[in-house]
N, C-alpha and C positions, 0 to 999 in steps of 0.2 A: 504494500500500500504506500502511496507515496504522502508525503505531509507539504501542505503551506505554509510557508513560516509567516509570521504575524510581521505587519508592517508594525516599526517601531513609531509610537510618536511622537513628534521631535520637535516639531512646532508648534509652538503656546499662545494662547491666547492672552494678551496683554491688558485686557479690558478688567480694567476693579471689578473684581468681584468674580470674576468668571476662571473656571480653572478648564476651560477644554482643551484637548490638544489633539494637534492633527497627525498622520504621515506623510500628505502633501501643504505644499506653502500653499498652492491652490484652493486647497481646500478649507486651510486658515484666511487665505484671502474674503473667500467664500463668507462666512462664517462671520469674519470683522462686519460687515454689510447688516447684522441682527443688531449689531451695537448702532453704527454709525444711521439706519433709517435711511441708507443711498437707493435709492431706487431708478435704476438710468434705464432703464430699456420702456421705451412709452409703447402701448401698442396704441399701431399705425389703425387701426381703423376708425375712420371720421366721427367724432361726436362721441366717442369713448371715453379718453385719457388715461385708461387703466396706466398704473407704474407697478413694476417690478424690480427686484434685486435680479433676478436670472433670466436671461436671453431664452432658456427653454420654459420656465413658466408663463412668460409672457407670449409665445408661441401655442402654448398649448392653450392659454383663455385665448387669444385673436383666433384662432378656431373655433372658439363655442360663437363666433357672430352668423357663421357660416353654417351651423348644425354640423360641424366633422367633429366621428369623434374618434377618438384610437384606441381600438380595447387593448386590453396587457391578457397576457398568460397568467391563468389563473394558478395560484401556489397550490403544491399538493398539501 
C-alpha cells in the first residue's frame, strides 16, 4: 500500500487572533481575504454587482442569472 505524506504547514496566519496555517502561501493568501473583507472579482452581469473574494465563486453565482447549473459527484 503506498502512503501520502501530509503536507506540512508552514505558512501562518498573521491576523490577531487567528492561528491557521496553511501548506500553500496560496492558500494563506487565500485565506488573508476572511480578515481583510477584499472582495475584487465583481460579477459582470448588468444590474447585479455581486462581489467576491474568489474568481470561481463569483463564476459559479454569474451562472445562477442564466439557470446553468453544474452538478458535483455525489460522495459515497
Amino acid at each position: 500500500m503506498r502512503q501520502i505524506a501530509k503536507a506540512v504547514a508552514v505558512y501562518r496566519c498573521d491576523y490577531p487572533g487567528c492561528d491557521r496555517r496553511f501548506a500553500a502561501s496560496g492558500h494563506l493568501a487565500r485565506h488573508r481575504r476572511v480578515h481583510t473583507g477584499e472582495r475584487r472579482f465583481v460579477c459582470p452581469y448588468e444590474g447585479c454587482g455581486g462581489r467576491f473574494s474568489r474568481k470561481d465563486n463569483m463564476m459559479q453565482h454569474y451562472r445562477t442569472h442564466f439557470g446553468i447549473r453544474v452538478r458535483r459527484p455525489k460522495k459515497a
